[in-house]
C-alpha positions in Angstrom: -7.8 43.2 19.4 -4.7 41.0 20.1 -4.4 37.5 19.1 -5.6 34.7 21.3 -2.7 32.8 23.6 -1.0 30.0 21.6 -2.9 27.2 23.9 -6.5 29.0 22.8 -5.3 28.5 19.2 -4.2 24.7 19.4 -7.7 24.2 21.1 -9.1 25.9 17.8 -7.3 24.0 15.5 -8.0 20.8 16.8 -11.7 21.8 17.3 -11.1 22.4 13.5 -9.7 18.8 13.0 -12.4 17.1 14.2 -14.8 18.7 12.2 -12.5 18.2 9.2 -12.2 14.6 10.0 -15.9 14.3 9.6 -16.0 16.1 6.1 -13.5 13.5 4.8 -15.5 10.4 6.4 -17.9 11.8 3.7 -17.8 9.1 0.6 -18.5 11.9 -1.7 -17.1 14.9 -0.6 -19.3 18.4 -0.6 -17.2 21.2 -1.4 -18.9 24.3 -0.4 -18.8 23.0 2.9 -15.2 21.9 2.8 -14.9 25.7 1.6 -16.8 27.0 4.8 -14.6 24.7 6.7 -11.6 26.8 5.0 -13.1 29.8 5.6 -14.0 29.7 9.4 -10.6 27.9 10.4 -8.1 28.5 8.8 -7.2 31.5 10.4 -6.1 29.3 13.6 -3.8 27.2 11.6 -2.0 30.6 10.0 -1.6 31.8 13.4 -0.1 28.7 14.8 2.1 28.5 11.8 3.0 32.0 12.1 3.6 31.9 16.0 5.4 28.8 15.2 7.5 30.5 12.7 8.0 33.9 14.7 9.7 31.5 17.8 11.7 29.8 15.6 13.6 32.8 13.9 13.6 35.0 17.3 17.0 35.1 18.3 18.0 34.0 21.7 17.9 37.1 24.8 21.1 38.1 26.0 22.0 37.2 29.0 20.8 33.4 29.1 16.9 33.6 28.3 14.8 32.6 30.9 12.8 29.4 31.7 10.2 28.7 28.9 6.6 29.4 30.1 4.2 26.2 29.6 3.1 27.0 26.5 6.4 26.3 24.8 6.1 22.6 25.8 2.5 22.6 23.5 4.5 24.5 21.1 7.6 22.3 20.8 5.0 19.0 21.1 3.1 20.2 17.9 6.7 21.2 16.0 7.6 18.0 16.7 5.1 15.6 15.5 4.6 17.8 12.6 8.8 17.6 11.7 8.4 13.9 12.5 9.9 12.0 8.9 8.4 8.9 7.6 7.2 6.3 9.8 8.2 7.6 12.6 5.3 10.0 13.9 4.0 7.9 16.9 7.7 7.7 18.3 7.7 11.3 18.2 4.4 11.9 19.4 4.8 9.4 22.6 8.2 11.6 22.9 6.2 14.7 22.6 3.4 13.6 25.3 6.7 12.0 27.3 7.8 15.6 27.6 5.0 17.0 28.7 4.0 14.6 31.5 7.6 14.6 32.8 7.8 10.6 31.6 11.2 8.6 32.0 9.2 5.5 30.0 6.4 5.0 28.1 5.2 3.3 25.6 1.7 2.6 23.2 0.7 -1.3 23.2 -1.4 -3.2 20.7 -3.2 -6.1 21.5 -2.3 -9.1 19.3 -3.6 -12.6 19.2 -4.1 -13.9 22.4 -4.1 -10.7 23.7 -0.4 -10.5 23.6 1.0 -6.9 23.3 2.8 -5.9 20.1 4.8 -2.6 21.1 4.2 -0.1 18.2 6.1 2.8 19.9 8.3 2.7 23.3 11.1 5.0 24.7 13.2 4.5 27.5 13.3 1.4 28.1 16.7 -0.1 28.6 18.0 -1.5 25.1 18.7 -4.0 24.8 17.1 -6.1 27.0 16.7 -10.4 27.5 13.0 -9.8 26.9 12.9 -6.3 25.3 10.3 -3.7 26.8 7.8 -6.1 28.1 10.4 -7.7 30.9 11.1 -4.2 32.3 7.1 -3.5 33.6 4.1 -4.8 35.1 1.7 -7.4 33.6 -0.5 -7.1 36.6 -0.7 -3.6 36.6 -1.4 -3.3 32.7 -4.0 -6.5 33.0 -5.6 -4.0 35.5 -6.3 -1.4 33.3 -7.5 -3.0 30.7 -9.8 -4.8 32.8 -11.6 -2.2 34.1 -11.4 -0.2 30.6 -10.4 3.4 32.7 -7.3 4.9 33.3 -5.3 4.2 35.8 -3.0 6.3 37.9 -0.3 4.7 40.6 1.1 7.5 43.0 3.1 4.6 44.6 3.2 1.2 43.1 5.4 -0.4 45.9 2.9 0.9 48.5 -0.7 0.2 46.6 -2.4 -2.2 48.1 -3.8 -3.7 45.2 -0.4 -4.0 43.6 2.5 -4.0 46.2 2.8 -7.5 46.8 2.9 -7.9 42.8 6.4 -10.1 41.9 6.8 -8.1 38.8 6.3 -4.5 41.2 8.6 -5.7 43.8 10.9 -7.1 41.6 11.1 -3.9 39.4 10.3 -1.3 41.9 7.9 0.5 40.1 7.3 3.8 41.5 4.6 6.4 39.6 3.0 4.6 36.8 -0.4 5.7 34.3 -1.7 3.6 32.3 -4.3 4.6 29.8 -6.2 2.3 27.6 -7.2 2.8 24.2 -11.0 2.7 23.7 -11.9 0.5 20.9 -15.7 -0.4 19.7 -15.0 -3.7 21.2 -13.4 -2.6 24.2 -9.6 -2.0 24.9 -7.4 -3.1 22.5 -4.5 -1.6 23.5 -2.9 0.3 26.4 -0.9 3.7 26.8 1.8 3.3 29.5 3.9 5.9 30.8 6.0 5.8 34.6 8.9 7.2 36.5 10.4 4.3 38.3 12.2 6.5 41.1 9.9 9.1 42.0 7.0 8.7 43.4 3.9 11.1 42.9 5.4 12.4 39.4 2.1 12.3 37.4 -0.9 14.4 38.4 -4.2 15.3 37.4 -2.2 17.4 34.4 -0.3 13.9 33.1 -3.9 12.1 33.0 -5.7 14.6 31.4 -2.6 15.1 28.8 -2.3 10.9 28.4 -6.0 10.5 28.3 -6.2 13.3 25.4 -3.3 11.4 23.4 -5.4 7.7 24.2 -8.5 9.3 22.8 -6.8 11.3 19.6 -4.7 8.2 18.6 -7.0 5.7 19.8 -9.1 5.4 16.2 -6.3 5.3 13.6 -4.3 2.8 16.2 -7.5 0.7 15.9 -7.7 1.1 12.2 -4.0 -0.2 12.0 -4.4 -2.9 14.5 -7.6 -4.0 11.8 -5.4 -3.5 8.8 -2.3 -5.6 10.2 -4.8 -8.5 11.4 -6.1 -8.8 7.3 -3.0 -8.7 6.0 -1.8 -11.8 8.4 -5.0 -13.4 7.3 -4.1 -12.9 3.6 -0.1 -13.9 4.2 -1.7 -17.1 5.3 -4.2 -17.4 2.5 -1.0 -16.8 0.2 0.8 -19.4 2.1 -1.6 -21.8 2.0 -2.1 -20.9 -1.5 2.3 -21.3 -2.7 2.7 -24.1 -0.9 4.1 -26.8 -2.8 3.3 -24.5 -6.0 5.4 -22.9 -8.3 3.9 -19.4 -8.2 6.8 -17.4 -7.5 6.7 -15.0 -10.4 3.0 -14.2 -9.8 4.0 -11.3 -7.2 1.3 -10.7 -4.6 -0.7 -10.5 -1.5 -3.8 -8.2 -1.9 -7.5 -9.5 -2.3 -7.7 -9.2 -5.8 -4.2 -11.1 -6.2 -5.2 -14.1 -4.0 -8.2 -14.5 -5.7 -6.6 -14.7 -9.1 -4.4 -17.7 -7.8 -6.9 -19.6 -6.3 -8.9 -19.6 -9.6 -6.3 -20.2 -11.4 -5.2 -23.1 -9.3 -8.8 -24.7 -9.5 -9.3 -24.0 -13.3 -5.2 -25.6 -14.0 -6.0 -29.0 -14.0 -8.8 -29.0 -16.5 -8.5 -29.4 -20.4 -10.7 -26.5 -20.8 -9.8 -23.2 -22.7 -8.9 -20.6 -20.8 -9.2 -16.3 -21.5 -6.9 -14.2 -19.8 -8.0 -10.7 -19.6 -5.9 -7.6 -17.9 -4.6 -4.1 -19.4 -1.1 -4.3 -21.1 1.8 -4.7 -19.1 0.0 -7.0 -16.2 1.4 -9.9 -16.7 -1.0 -11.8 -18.7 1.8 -14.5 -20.0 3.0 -15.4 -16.3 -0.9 -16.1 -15.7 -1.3 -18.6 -18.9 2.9 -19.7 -18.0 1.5 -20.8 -14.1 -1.6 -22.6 -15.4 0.3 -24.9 -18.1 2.7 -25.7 -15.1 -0.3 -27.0 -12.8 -1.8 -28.4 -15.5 -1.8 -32.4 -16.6 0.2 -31.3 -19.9 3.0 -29.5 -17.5 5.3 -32.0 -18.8 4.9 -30.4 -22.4 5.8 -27.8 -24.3 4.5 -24.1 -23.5 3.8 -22.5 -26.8 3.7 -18.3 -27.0 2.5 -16.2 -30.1 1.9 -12.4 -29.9 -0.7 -11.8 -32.9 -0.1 -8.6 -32.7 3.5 -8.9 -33.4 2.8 -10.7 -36.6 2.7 -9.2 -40.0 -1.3 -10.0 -41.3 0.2 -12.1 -44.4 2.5 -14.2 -41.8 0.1 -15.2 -39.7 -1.9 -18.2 -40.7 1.5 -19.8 -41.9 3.0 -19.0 -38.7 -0.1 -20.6 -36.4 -1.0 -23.3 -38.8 2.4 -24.0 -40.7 2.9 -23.9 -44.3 4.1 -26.6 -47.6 7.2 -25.8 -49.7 5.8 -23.8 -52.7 2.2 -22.3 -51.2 3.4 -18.6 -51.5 6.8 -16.9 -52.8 9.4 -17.9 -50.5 8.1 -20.7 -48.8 10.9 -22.7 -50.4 10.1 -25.7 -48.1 7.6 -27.5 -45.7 7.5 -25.5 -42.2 5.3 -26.7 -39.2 3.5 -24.3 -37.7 3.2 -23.3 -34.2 0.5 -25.5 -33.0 2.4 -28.8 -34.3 4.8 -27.4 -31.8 2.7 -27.2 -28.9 1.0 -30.7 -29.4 0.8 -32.8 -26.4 1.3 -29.1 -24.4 -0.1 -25.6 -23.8 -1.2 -23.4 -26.9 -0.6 -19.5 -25.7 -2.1 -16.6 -27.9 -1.4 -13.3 -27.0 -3.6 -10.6 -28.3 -6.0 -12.8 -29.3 -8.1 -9.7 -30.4 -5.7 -8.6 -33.2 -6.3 -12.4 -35.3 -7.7 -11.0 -39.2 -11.1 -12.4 -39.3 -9.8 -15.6 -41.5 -7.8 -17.2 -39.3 -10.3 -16.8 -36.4 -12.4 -19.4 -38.9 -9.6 -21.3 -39.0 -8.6 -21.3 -35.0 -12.3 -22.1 -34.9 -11.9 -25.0 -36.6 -9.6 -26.1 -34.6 -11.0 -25.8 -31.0 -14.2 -27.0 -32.4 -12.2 -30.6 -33.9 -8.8 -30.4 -33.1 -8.0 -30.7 -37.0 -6.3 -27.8 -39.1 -4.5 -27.2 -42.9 -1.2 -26.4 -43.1 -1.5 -23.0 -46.0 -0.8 -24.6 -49.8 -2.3 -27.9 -48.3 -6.0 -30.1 -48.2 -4.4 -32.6 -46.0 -6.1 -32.1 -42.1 -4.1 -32.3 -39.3 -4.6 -32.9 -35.5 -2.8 -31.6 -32.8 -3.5 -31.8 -29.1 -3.5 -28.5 -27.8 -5.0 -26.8 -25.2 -5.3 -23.5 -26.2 -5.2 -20.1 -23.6 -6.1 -16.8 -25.3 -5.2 -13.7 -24.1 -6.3 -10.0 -24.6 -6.6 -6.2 -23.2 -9.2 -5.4 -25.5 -13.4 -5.7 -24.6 -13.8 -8.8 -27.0 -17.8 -8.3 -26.7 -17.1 -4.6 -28.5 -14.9 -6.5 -30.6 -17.7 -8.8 -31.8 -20.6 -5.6 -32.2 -18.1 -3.9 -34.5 -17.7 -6.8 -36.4 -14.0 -7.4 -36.3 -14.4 -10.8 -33.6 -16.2 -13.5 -34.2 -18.9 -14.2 -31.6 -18.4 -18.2 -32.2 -14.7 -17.9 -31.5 -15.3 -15.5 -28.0 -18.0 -18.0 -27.1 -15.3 -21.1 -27.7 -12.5 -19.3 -25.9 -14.3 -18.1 -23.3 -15.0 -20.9 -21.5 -12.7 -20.0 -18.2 -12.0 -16.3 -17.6 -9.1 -15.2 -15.5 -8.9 -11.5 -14.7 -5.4 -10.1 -14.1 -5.8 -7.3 -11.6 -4.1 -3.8 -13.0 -1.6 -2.4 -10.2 -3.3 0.5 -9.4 -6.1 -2.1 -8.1 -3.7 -3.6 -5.6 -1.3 -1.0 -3.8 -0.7 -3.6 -1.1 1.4 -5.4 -3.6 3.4 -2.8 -5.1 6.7 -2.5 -2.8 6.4 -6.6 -2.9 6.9 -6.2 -6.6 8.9 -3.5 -6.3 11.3 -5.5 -4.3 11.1 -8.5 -6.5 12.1 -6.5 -9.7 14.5 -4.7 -8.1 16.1 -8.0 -6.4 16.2 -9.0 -10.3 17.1 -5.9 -11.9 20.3 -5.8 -9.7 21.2 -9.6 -10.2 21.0 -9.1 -14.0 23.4 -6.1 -13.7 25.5 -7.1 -11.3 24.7 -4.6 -8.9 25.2 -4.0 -5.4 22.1 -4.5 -3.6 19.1 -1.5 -3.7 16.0 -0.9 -1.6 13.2 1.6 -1.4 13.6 4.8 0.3 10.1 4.7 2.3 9.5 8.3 0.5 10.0 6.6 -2.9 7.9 3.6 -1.5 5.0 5.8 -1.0 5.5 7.6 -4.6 4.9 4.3 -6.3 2.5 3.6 -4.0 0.8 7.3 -5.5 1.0 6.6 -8.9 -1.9 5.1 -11.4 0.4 3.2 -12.9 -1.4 3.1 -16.6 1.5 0.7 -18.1 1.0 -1.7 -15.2 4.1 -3.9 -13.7 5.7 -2.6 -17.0 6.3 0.4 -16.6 7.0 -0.1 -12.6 10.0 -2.7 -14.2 11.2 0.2 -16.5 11.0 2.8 -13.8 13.0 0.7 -11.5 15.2 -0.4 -13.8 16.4 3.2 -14.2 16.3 4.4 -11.1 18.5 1.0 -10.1 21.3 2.2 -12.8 21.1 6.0 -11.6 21.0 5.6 -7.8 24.5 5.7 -6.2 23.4 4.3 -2.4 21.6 1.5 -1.4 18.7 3.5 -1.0 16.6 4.8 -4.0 15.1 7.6 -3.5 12.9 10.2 -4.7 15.5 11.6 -6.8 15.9 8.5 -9.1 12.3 8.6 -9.9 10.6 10.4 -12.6 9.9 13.4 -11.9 5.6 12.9 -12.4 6.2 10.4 -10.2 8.4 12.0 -7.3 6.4 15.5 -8.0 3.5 14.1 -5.7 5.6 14.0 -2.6 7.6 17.1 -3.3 7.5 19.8 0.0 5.3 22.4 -0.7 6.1 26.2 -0.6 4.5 28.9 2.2 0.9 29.5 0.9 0.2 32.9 -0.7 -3.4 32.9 0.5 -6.8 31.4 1.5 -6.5 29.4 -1.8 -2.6 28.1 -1.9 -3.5 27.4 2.3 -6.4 25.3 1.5 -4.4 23.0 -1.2 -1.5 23.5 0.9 -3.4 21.9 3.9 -5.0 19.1 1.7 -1.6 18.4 0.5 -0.5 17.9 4.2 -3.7 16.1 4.9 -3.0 13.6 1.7 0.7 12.9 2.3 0.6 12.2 6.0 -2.1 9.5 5.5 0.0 8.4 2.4 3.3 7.9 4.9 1.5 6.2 7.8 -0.2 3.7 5.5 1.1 0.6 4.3 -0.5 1.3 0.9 -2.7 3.8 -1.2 -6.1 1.6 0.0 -4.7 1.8 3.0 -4.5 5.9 3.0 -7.8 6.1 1.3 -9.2 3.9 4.4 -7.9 6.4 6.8 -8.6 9.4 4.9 -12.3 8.0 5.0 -12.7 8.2 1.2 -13.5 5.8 -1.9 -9.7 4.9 -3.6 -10.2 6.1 -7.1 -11.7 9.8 -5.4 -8.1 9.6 -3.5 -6.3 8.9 -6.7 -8.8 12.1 -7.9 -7.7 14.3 -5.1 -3.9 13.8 -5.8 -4.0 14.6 -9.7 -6.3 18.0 -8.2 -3.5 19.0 -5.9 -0.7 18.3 -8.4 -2.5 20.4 -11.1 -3.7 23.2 -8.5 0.0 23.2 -7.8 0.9 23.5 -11.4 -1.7 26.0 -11.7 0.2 28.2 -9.0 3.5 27.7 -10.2 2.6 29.3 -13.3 
């Protein structure tokens, strides 16, 4: 039995992606029937790839080959959107549908505030142009549409009579137009506009049904997008608000999680209270505690950091508290400790968790009265501290175990500020990847870098365990290795880079599927502005993303060996 026409296999496939799109909504994925799935279609998608790759390597007829048959428009569409690099699929595909419908202009429209349009895609329009795209068509006719919600087809502008004695038809002479809008839950929200402006007649029942398909396919995500891009203007304006008049520039950030860390902090600043500062190593934890003695009453004075954990166990009561000349073997005179230096200022202890269980009595102490012993002395002291503790450890733990002191943790705990791990915000990452690399360069003297978009969404993919540490060292390397003002994927480690790597032909039903997913994963990953962002459109929880993408790169370990 032959194999079915290449049109009968698109309409497969894409019968295929819709049901696959429903399996992914899915919050928790069920794998036998993503397996069925497999099973019952993949067999269109190995056809289309092998038809696809069959045309391709044909060599041309001799003499000139004759016109291509219809099907090679659907062919070239679907090579072309799938070819399409980063950030640049909806060109293509408006391109593709352009090409099909016989289209000298088109392009897809987004409804922004006020119900002005925001022009994700256009082609053909004259460029440049006093008032880009929008000045070269009609507002009446594209108020029409979405008006009435339905397509709307235009054999004739300058002869319609609802539109001929339009000034913006006459004055453009607008010929064949279609204009499609995009169905949202709320109604229209955008418009697909294609016309020829010197041939009347060009679209027919063909160019609607092709432009209503592309409306109806792309009509979702677009929605999704135009959803995502309205949050993050609502959280560039909570930021705003937020940095105004503030010095909060090396707190890097935009996300939810961010925002909500600087208005806390902005609240709590003022108070004399202590404050605990928790977050996983390499978040940032002293910039947090650096930002609340600056908008704090004691700004004026002096901002005080100790790492316990970088102090030797018999050092550190002299270094906190001070010592007098004589109290141990080479304390051959009278040092203040840190504390006398931070009266009348902030008090910052780092790894608060690693203090041996003695001087927690004696830090005690001193939240509890404000008094403290130099070591070899019985004279009390005061200082006027305000004291900020930080840790990465679970302090509670600490306390069952018996190495913290539940007084202490109850004392220091009075104001808790979370510091977000990176792998929590993947909105902010190319902010702060373009703020350390703006640095990194400066320090150096460098010419200036920026992100590849590929290496963009790599970060973007990784867990990031060492936080904006180890997102400073990777940049920091891959700012000393890159020769062009792009870095790309080949400055990057290679755990990092590995996730966006091109896979190889699949060797059967098992390579295809993780092949596919691969696909699936990365495309989402290079329309999306972040990795919540993919997960949103993939339809899945973010950690089960981060999940999927360590499967696929073992799977793909698995068959490399």
């Amino acid at each position: 039995m032959s194999a079915p026409p290449l049109v009968e296999q698109v309409r497969e496939a894409l019968r295929a992606f819709v049901e696959l799109e429903s399996l992914a909504r899915a919050e928790v994925v069920d794998r036998e029937r993503l397996r069925t799935w497999a099973l019952e279609h993949f067999g269109a998608l190995v056809r289309i790839e092998q038809e696809a790759s069959r045309m391709a390597a044909a060599p041309p007829p001799r003499p000139a080959p004759p016109p291509e048959p219809p099907k090679s428009a659907v062919q070239r569409s679907l090579e072309q959107v799938s070819a399409a690099p980063l950030g640049t699929s909806l060109e293509v595909a408006l391109g593709a549908l352009m090409d099909l419908t016989g289209a000298r202009r088109g392009f897809v429209g987004l409804r922004g505030r006020g119900g002005a349009l925001r022009f994700a895609a256009h082609q053909g329009f004259t460029d440049p142009h006093p008032s880009g795209p929008e000045g070269q068509l009609s507002r009446t006719i594209l108020a029409a549409a979405l008006e009435t919600g339905g397509p709307l087809l235009l054999q004739d502008a300058r002869v319609d009579v609802r539109f001929a004695q339009a000034p913006s038809v006459m004055a453009l002479a607008l010929r064949a137009v279609l204009v499609v809008p995009l169905p949202g839950r709320a109604g229209p929200f955008g418009v697909l506009y294609l016309d020829h402006p010197s041939t009347a007649g060009a679209f027919g029942p063909e160019a609607r049904e092709h432009a209503e398909a592309f409306a109806r396919a792309l009509g979702p995500l677009l929605e999704r997008d135009v959803a995502l891009a309205r949050a993050r203007e609502r959280r560039q304006e909570r930021g705003a608000r937020l940095r105004t008049g503030r010095k909060l520039e090396a707190l890097v950030g935009e996300s939810d999680a961010m925002l909500e860390l600087l208005e806390l902090l902005v609240k709590v600043a003022p108070s004399p209270s202590p404050v605990l500062i928790l977050g996983e190593t390499g978040t940032g934890k002293e910039l947090v505690a650096r930002a609340v003695h600056e908008h704090s009453r004691r700004a004026s004075g002096p901002f005080v950091a100790i790492n316990c954990g970088a102090l030797s166990p018999g050092l550190v009561e002299s270094e906190l508290f001070g010592h007098e000349r004589g109290a141990f073997t080479g304390a051959e005179r009278t040092r203040p400790g840190s504390f006398e230096a931070a009266d009348g200022g902030t008090f910052f202890l780092d790894e608060v968790g690693e203090l041996p269980l003695p001087v927690q009595a004696k830090l005690l102490r001193l939240l509890e009265g404000g008094t403290f012993m130099r070591v070899g002395s019985t004279e009390s002291r005061r200082a006027d501290v305000r004291v900020m503790a930080a840790t990465h450890k679970e302090l509670h733990a600490e306390v069952r175990a018996g190495r913290f002191r539940e007084d202490l943790l109850f004392r220091l705990d009075v104001v808790r500020l979370e510091v977000p791990p990176l792998r929590e915000r993947e909105e902010d990452i190319g902010l702060v990847a373009e703020s350390l690399i703006a640095r990194l360069v400066a320090e150096q003297g460098l010419p200036a870098r920026r992100l590849h978009p590929a290496a963009l969404a790599a970060l973007e993919s990784w867990s990031w365990p060492g936080n904006v540490r180890e997102l400073r060292n990777v940049l920091e390397r891959a700012v000393v290795l890159s020769d062009a003002e792009r870095i790309g994927l080949d400055v990057l480690p290679p755990e990092i880079a590995g996730a966006l790597r091109p896979a190889t032909t699949p060797r059967g039903i098992k390579e295809a599927v993780r092949v596919y997913r691969q696909r699936l994963v990365q495309q989402a990953l290079d329309t999306s502005g972040s990795h919540a962002e993919a997960a949103r459109r993939l339809g899945v929880n973010p950690k089960y993303l981060y999940k999927l993408i360590k499967d696929i790169e073992s799977e793909a370990t698995d068959a490399e060996g």
